[in-house]
N, CA, C and O of each residue as an XYZ file, in Angstrom:
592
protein
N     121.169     78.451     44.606
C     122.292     78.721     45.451
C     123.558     78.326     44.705
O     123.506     77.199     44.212
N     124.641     78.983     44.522
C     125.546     79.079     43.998
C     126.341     77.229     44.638
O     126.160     76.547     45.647
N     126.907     77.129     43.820
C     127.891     75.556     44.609
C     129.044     75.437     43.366
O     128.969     75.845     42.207
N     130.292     74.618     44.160
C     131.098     74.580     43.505
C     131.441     73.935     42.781
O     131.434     72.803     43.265
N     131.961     73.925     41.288
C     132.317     73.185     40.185
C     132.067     71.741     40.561
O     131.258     70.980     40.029
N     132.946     71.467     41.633
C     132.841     69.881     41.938
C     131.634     69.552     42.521
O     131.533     68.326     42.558
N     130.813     70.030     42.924
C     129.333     69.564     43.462
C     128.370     69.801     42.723
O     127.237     69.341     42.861
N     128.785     70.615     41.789
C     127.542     70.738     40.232
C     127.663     69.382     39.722
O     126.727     68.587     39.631
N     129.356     69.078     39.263
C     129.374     67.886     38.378
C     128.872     66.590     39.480
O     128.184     65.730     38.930
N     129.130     66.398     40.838
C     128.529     65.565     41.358
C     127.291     65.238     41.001
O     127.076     64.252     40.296
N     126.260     66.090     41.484
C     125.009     66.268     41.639
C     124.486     66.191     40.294
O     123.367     65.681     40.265
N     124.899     66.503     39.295
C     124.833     66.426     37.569
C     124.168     64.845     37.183
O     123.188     64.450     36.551
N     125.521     64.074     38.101
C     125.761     62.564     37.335
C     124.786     61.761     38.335
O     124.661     60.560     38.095
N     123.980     62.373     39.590
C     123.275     61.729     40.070
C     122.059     60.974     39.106
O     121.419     61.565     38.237
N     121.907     59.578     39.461
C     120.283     59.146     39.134
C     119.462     59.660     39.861
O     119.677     59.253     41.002
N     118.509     60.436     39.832
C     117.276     61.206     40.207
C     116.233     60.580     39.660
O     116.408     60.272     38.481
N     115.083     60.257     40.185
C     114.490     59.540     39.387
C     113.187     60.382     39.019
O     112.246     60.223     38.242
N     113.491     61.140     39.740
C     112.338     62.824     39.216
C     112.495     63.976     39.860
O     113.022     64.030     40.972
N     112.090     64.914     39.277
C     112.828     66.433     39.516
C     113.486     66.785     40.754
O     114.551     67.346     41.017
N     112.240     66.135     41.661
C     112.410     66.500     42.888
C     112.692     65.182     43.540
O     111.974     65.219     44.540
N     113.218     64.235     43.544
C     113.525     63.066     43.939
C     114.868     63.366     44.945
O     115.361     64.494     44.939
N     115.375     62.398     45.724
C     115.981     62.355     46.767
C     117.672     62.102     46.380
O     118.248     61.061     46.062
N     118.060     63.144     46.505
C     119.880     62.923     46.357
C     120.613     62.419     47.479
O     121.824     62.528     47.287
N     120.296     61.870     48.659
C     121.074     61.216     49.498
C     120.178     60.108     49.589
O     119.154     59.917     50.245
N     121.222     58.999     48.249
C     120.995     57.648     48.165
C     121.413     56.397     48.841
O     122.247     56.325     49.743
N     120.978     55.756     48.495
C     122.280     54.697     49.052
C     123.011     54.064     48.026
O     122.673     54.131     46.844
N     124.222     53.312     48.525
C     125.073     53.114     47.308
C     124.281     52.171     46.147
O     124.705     52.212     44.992
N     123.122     51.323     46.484
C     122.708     50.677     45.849
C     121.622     51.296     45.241
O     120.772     50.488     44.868
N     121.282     52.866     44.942
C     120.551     53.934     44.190
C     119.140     54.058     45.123
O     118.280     54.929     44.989
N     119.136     52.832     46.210
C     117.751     53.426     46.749
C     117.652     54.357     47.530
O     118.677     54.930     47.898
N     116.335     54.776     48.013
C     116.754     55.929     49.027
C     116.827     55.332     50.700
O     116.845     54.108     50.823
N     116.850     55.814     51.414
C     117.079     55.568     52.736
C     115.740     54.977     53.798
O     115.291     55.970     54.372
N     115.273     54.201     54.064
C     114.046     53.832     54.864
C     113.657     55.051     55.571
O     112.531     55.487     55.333
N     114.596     55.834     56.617
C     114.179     56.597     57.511
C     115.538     57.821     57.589
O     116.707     57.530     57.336
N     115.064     59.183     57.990
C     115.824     59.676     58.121
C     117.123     59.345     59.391
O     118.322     59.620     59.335
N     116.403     58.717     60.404
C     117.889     58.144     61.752
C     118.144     56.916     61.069
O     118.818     56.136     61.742
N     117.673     56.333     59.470
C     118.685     55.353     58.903
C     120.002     56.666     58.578
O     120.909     56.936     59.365
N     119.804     57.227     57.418
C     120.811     57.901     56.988
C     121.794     58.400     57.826
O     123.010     58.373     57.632
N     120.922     59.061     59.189
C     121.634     59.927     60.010
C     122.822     59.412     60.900
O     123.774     60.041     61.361
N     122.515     58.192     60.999
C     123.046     56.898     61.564
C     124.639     56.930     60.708
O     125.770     57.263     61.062
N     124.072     56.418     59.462
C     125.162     55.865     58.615
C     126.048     57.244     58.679
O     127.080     57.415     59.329
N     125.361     58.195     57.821
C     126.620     59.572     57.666
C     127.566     60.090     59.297
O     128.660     60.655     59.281
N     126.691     59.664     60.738
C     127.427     59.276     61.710
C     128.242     58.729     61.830
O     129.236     59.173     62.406
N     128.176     57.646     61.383
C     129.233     56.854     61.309
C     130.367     56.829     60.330
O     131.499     56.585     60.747
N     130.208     57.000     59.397
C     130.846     57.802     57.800
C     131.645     58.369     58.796
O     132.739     57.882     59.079
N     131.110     59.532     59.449
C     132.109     60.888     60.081
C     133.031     60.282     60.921
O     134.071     60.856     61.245
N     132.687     58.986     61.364
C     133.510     58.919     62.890
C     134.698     57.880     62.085
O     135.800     57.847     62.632
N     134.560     57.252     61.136
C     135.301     56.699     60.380
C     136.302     56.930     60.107
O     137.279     56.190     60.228
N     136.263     58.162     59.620
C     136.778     59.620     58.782
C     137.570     59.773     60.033
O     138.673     59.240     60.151
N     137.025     60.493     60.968
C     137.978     60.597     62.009
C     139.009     59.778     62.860
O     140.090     60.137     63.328
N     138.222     58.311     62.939
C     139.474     57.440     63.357
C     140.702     57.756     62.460
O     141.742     58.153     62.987
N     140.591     57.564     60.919
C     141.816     57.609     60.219
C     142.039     58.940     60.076
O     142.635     59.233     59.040
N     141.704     59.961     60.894
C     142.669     60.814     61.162
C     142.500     61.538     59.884
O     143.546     61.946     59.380
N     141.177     61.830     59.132
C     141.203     62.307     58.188
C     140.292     63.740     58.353
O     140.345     64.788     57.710
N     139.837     63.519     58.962
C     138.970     65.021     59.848
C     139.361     65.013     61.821
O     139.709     64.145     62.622
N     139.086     66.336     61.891
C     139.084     66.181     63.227
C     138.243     65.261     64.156
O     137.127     64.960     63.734
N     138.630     64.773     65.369
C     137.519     64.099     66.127
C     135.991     65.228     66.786
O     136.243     66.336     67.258
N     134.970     64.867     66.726
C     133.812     65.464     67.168
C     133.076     66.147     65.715
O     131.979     66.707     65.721
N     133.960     65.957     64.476
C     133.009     66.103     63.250
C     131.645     65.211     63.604
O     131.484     64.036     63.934
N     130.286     66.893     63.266
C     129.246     66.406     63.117
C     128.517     66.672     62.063
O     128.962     67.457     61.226
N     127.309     66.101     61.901
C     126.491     67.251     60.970
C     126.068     67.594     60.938
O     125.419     67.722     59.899
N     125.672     68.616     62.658
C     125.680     69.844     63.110
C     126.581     71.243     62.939
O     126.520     72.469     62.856
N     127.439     70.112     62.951
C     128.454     71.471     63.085
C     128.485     72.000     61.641
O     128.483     73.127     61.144
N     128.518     70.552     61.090
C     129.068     70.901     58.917
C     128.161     72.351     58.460
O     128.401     73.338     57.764
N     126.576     71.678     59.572
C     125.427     73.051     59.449
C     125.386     74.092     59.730
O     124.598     74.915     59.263
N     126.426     74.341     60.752
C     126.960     75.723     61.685
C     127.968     76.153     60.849
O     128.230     77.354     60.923
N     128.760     75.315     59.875
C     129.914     75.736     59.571
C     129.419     76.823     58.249
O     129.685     77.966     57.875
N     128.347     75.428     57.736
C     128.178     76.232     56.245
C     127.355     77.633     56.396
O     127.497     78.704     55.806
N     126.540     77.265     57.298
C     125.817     78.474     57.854
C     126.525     80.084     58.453
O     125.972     81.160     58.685
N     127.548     79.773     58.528
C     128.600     80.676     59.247
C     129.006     81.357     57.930
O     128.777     82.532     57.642
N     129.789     80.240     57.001
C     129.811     80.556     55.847
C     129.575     81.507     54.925
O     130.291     82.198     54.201
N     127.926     81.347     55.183
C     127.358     81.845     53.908
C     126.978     83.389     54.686
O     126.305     84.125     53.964
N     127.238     83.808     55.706
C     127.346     85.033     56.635
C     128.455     85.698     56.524
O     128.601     86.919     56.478
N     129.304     84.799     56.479
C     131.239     85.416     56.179
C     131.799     85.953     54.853
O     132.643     86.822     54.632
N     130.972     85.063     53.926
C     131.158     85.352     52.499
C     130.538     86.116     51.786
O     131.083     86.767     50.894
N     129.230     86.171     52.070
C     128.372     87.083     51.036
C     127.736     88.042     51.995
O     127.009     89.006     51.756
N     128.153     87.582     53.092
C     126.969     89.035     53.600
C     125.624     88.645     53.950
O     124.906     89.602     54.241
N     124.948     87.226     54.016
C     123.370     87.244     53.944
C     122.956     87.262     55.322
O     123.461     86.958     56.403
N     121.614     87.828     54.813
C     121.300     88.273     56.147
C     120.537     86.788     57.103
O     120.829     85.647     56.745
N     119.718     86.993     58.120
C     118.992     86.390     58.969
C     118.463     85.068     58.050
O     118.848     83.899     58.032
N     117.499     85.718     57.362
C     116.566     85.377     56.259
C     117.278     84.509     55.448
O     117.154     83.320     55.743
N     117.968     84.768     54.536
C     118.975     84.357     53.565
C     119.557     82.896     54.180
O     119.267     81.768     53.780
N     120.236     83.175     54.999
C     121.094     81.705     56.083
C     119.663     80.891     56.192
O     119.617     79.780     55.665
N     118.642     81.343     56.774
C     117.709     80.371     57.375
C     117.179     79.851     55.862
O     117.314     78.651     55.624
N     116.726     80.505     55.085
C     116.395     80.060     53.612
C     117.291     79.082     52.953
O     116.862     78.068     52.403
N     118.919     79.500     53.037
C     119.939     78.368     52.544
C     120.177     76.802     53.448
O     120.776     75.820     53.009
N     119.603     76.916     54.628
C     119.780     76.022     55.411
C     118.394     74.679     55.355
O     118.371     73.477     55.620
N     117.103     75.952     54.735
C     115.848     74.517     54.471
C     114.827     74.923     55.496
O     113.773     74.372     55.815
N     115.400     76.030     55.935
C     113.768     76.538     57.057
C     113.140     78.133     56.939
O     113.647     79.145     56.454
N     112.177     77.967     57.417
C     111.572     79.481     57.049
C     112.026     80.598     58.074
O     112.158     81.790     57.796
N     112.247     79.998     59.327
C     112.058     80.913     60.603
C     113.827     82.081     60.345
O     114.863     81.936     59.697
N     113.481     82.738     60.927
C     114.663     83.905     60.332
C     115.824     83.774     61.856
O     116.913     84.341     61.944
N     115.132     82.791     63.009
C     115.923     83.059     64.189
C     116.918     81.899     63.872
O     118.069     81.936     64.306
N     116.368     80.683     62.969
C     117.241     79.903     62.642
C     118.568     80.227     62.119
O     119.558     79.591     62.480
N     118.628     81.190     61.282
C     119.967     81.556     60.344
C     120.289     82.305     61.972
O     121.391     82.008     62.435
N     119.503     83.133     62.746
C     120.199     84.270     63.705
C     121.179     83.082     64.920
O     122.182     83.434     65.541
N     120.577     81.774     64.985
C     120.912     80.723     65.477
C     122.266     80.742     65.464
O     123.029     81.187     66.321
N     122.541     80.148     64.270
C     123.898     79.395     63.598
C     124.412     80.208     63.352
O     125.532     79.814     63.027
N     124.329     81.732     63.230
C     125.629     82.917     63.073
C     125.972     83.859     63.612
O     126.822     84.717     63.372
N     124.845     83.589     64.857
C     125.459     84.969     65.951
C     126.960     85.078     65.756
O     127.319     86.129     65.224
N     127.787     84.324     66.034
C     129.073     84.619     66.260
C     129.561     85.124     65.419
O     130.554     85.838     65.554
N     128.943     84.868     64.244
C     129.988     85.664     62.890
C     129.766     87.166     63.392
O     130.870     87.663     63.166
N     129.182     87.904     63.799
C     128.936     89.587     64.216
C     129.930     89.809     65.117
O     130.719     90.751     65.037
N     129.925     88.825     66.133
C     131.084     89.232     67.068
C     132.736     88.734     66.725
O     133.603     89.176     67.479
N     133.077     87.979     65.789
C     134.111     87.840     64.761
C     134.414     89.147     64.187
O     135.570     89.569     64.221
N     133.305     89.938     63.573
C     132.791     90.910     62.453
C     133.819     92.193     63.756
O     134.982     92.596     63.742
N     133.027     92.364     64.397
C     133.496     93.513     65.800
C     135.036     93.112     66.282
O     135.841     94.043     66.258
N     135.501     91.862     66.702
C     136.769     91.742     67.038
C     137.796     91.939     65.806
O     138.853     92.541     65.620
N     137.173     91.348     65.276
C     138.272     92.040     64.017
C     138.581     93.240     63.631
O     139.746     93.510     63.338
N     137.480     94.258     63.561
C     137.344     95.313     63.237
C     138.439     95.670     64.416
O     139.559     96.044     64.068
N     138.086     95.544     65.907
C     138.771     96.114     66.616
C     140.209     95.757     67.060
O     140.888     96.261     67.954
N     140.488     94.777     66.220
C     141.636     94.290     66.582
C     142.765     95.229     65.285
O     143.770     95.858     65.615
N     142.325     95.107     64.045
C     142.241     95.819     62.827
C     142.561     97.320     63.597
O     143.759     97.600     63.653
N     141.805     98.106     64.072
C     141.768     99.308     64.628
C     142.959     99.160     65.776
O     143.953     99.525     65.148
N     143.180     98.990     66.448
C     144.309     98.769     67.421
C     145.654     98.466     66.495
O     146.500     99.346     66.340
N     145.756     97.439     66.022
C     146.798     97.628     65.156
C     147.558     98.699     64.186
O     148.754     98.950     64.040
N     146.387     99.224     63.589
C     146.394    101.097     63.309
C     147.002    101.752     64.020
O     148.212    101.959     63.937
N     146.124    102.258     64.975
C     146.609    102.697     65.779
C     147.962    102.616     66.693
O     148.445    103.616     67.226
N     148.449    101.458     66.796
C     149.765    101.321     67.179
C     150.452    101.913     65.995
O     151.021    103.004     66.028
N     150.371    101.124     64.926
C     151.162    102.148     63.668
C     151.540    103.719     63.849
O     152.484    104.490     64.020
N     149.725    103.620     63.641
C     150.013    105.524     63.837
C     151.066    106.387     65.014
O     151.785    107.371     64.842
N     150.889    105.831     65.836
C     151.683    106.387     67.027
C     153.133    106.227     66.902
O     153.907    107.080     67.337
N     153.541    105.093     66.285
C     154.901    104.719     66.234
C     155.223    105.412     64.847
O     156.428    105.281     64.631
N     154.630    106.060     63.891
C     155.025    106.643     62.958
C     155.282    107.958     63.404
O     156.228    108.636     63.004
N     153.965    108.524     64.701
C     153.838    109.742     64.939
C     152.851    110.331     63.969
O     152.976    111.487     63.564
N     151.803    109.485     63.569
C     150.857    110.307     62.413
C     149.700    110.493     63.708
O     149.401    109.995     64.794
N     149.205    111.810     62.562
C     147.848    112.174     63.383
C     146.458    111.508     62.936
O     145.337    111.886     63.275
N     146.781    110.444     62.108
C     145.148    109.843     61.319
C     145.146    108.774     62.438
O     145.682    107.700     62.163
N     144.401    109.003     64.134
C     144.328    107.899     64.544
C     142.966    107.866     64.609
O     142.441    108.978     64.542
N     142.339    107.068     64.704
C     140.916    106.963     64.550
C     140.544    105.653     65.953
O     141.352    104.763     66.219
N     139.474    105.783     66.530
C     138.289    105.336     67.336
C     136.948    104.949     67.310
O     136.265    105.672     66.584
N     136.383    104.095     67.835
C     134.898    103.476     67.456
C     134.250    105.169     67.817
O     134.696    106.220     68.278
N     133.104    104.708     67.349
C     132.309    105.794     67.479
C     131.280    105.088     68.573
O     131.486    103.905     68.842
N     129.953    105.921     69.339
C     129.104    105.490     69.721
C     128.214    104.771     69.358
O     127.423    104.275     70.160
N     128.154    104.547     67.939
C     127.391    103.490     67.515
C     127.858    102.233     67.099
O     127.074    101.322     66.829
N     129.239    102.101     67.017
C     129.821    100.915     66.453
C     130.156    101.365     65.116
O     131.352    101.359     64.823
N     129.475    101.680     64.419
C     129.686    101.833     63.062
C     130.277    102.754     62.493
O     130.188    102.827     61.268
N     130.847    103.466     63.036
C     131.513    104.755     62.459
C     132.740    104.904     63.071
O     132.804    104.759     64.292
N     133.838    105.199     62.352
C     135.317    105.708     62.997
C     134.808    107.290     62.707
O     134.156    107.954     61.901
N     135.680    107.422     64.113
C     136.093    109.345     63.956
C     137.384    109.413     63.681
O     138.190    108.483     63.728
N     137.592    110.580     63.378
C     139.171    110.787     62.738
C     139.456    111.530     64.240
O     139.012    112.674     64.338
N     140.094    111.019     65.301
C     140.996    112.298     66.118
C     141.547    113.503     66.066
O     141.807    114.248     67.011
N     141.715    113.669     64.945
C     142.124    115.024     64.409
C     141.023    115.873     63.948
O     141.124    117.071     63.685
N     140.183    115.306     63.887
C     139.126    116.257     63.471
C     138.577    116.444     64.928
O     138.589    117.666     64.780
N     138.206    116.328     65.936
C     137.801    116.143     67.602
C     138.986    116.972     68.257
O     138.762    117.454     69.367
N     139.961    117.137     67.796
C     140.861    117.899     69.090
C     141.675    116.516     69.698
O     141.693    116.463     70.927
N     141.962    116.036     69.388
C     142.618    114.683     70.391
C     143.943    114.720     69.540
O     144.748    114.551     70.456
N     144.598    114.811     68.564
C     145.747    114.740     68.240
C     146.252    116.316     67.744
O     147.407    116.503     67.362
């Protein structure tokens, strides 16, 4: 999975103590007793963060999971599969989970995008106004239909 300059070199300078060894250490290189140890601490990390007003209040790391997950739907395009694969699980409803909304983002935009056009067009007086089609996926040209 692709990551950015600064989280290559992070992850680079980690002690690993074998291939597959555990990158969320503790500061003293061991690993964590239990996962509700860690989950605990990076809880608290977050709420830290937020007292000083350095993230919003209600940062979780749920959401960080919704966010990146949203993400990787907004940016590249991946599908069901892809999100649930980048996230650490097999099931494909997982990625459908965490990004429904990006589709309906995907549609308001489009149609907000299209309305804005369309105001153009009219206030120019052009005939390229265009409309959803019945499937969602297709603009018609009005001018080709008889409507302008």
């Amino acid at each position: 999975m692709p990551a950015a300059p600064e989280l290559q070199t992070f992850l680079a300078a980690l002690k690993v103590r074998s291939q597959d060894g555990p990158i969320a250490i503790k500061r003293d290189g061991q690993p964590w007793s239990s996962e509700e140890q860690l989950q605990k601490r990076s809880s608290n990390f977050l709420t830290g963060l937020a007292a000083k007003g350095l993230v919003g209040p209600g940062l979780t790391e749920h959401g960080l999971r919704a966010t990146f997950a949203a993400d990787i739907k907004r940016v590249t395009g991946a599908n069901d599969d892809q999100v649930a694969a980048a996230l650490g699980n097999r099931d494909a409803r997982t990625g459908g989970h965490y990004t429904r909304h990006v589709e309906q983002e995907s549609k308001i935009l489009f149609l907000w995008a299209q309305r804005t056009r369309t105001e153009q067009d009219l206030e120019n007086k052009s005939v390229s106004v265009f409309q959803m089609s019945q499937n969602n996926n297709d603009m018609i040209d009005l001018k080709d239909q008889g409507g302008c």
